[in-house]
C-alpha positions, 0 to 999 in steps of 0.5 A, a space after each residue: 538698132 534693134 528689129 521693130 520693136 526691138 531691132 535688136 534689143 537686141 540688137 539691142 540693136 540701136 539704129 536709127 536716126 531717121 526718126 518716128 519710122 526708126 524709133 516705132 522700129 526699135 521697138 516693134 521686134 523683140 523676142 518671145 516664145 513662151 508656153 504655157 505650163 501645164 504641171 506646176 512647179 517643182 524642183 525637178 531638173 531637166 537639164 544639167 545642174 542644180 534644180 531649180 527650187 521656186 519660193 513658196 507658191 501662192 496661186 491667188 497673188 497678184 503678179 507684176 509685169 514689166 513691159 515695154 510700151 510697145 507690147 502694152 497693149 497686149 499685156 492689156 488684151 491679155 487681161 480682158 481675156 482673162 479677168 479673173 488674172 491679177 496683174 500689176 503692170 508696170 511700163 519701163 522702156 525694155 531694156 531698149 537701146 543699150 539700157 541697163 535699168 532692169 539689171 540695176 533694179 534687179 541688183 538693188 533688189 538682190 541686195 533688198 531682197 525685195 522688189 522683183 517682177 514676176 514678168 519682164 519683157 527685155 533683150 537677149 542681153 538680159 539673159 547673159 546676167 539674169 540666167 547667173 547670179 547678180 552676187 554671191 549667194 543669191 540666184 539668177 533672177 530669170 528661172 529656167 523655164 525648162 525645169 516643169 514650167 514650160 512643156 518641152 513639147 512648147 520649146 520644140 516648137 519654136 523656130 530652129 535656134 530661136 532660143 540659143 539666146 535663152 539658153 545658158 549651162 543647159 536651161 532655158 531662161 527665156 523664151 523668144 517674142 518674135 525673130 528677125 531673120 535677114 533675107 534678100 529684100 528687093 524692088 520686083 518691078 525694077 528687076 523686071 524691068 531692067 531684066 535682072 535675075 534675082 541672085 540665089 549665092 552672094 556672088 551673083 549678088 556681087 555681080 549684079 551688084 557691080 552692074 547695077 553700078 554701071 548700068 544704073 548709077 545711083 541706084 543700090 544693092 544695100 547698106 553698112 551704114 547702120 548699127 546693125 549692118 553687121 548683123 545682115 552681112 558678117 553674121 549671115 556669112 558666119 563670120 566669128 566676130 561675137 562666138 562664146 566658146 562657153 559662157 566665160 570665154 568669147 571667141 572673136 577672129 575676124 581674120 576667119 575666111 568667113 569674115 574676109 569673104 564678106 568684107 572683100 566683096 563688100 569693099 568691091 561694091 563699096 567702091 563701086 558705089 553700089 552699097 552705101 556707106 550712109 546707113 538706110 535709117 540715117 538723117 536725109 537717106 530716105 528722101 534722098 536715096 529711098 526711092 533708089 535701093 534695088 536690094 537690102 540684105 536685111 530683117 523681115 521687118 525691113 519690108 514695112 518698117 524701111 520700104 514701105 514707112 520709111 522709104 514710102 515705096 508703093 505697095 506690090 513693088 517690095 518682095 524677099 527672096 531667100 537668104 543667100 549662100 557662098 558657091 560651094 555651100 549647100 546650106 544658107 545660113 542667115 542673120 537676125 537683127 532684132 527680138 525681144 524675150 520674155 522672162 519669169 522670175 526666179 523669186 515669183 511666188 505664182 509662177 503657174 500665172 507668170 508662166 500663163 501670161 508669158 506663154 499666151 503672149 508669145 504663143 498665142 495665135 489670137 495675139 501674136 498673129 496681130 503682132 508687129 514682127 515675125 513671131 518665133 513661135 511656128 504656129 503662131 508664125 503661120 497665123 501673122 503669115 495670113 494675116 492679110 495686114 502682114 502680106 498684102 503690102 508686098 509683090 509676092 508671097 513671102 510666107 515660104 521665104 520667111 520660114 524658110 529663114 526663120 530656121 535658117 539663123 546661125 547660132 554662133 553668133 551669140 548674144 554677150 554682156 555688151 552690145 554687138 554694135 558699139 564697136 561696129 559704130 565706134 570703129 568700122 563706121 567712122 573708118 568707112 566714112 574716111 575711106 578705109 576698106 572694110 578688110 582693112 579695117 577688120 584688125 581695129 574692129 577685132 581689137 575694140 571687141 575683145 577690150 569691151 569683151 574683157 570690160 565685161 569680164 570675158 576671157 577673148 580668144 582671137 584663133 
């Protein structure tokens, strides 16, 4: 499932059955983060390789924006604010849950040579084919926004690693929407009242988890149910299960401490009934269950998009807190389960307005701050921060909590060809739901990633 808006188109991310509040979630988060140029376009290289060489330049044409129907409308607003702007805008479903429609239109018009969009909101998947080659001879669609289009002083201004999924043979081909950073989500007016402390390491998570277990049965300290739950706990834990070595090569070793760590304590709450195995966003979980999660490891838009529309919990009930890290370790690391991009083409023959439009919707204040999900760019990040619609729902302010994340995100779980949850819903859910432990389960998950990993042409190493 993939973040509001594009819980992982990311991710792609893909979960959902709980209806309206999953599908308006899917396609809340996506990825952005563009500027704005301020030199036009030439074939002067910032980054390793070949200079990227644009088409002949037409400044007064008409650009065509693909665009999901979530971000529609602020394609729309950008338009009125800019009427002069000539825009053709095109609604298709993003890249949304797995779809490969934007890359086999792509295909088609390489083999055309005609048909491109200038603008294309889509996943980080996206960018794993649209930043090579579709075929010989022809050139990635997505032009490397680095090479004089987007000020690298703009770049520097998105969150830390926010744009790893962009970045492929040291260019940028895209720029991020929005993130989805996991942090601590839990309910302050039960923890105050059952006289609990908020768990600062996982193993006070463990702990408290196990208590609750005990002292209030029921009740909930997260989920693994999703499609995504992979991305809250076993990214979050830095675990290698999606790690490119180079863009050929996928590195995926679940027998790394960092992934048994999170499976073992994981089974131990499993067991102990305090984290479910029927994912938050599946049929029945939010009547049933809802009102009973204490805790959930999870995005930033787990706050209005699962307690507050989906779980209905009453406002100033629902805060974050940091994301957690392992005795020993002096540094949190975090996962992101959502974000959408924005791409310009390589074939746009008025890159200057292509360039424009992309950096005013993922950077602009004006817009972004009125943006369903935690922008990626910082300034633009502060701006929804004091929007009151963005915080007021919650107990406590966490504005310092979500940015403290948003830098937090580790990078070596990498964006591929392939969908990060097909194996995790395939193979490890069916397995918990028939009882197996989660370590147990770990070789047959490992398996499933390295065959789709070389369905799709990677080569896998597993040490």
């Amino acid at each position: 499932m993939r973040s509001p808006g594009f819980l992982k188109s990311g991710t792609g991310r893909r979960t959902a059955r709980n209806a309206a509040a999953v599908l308006s979630l899917c396609a809340v988060t996506a990825l952005a983060g563009c500027a704005s140029a301020t030199s036009s376009p030439s074939s002067t290289s910032s980054g390793g390789g070949t200079a990227f060489k644009p088409v002949k330049q037409d400044n007064a044409s008409q650009i065509t924006v693909w665009t999901d129907s979530t971000r529609l409308p602020q394609v729309q607003a950008y338009q009125k604010a800019n009427p002069g702007a000539k825009l053709n805008v095109v609604t298709y479903d993003g890249s949304a849950d797995g779809s490969t429609y934007l890359q086999t239109k792509v295909q088609l018009f390489d083999r055309t040579g005609k048909g491109w969009p200038d603008v294309v909101f889509g996943s980080p998947t996206d960018v794993t084919w649209a930043s090579q080659p579709t075929k010989p001879n022809a050139i990635p669609f997505a032009a490397p926004l680095d090479q004089n289009l987007v000020p690298q002083a703009t770049l520097d201004n998105f969150a830390k690693g926010s744009l790893a999924p962009c970045q492929f043979n040291g260019h940028t081909y895209c720029v991020r929407n929005d993130i989805a950073q996991v942090v601590l989500w839990y309910n302050k007016s039960l923890m105050e009242k059952w006289h609990y402390q908020v768990p600062t390491t996982w193993e006070q998570y463990q702990a408290l988890g196990l208590k609750v277990a005990k002292e209030h049965p029921g009740y909930l300290v997260g989920s693994v149910g999703d499609t995504n739950s992979q991305e809250s706990y076993f990214w979050s834990s830095q675990c290698p299960a999606f790690q490119l070595t180079n863009p050929t090569t996928l590195r995926t070793n679940l027998q790394d401490p960092n992934c048994t760590r999170m499976s073992k304590l994981l089974d131990s709450l499993i067991s102990a009934k305090a984290v479910s195995t029927q994912g938050f966003f599946s049929q029945g979980f939010a009547k049933n269950s809802g009102s009973k999660v204490l805790m959930a490891n999870g995005p930033s838009w787990y706050g209005q998009y699962l307690f507050n529309t989906a779980f209905k919990t009453p406002a100033k009930q629902i805060t974050a807190a940091a994301p957690l890290t392992w005795s020993g370790e002096s540094t949190a690391a975090t996962g992101n389960v959502g974000g959408g991009v924005w791409m310009v083409s390589s074939h746009s023959a008025n890159l200057k307005a292509a360039t424009d439009l992309t950096t005013w919707l993922t950077t602009s204040t004006a817009n972004q701050s009125k943006a369903p999900t935690y922008p990626a760019y910082v300034p633009a990040a502060k701006a929804w921060l004091a929007n009151p619609t963005n915080s007021s729902y919650f107990a406590t302010d966490v504005s310092g909590v979500f940015q403290q994340a948003a830098n937090e995100v580790w990078t070596g779980w990498s964006n591929t060809k392939f969908s990060d949850a097909t194996a995790w819903s395939s193979v490890v859910l069916p397995a918990l739901t028939s009882g197996k432990s989660l370590t147990a389960t770990l070789p047959a998950w490992q398996s499933a990633i390295a065959d789709e990993a070389k369905a799709n042409g990677y080569a896998v190493t597993t040490k």
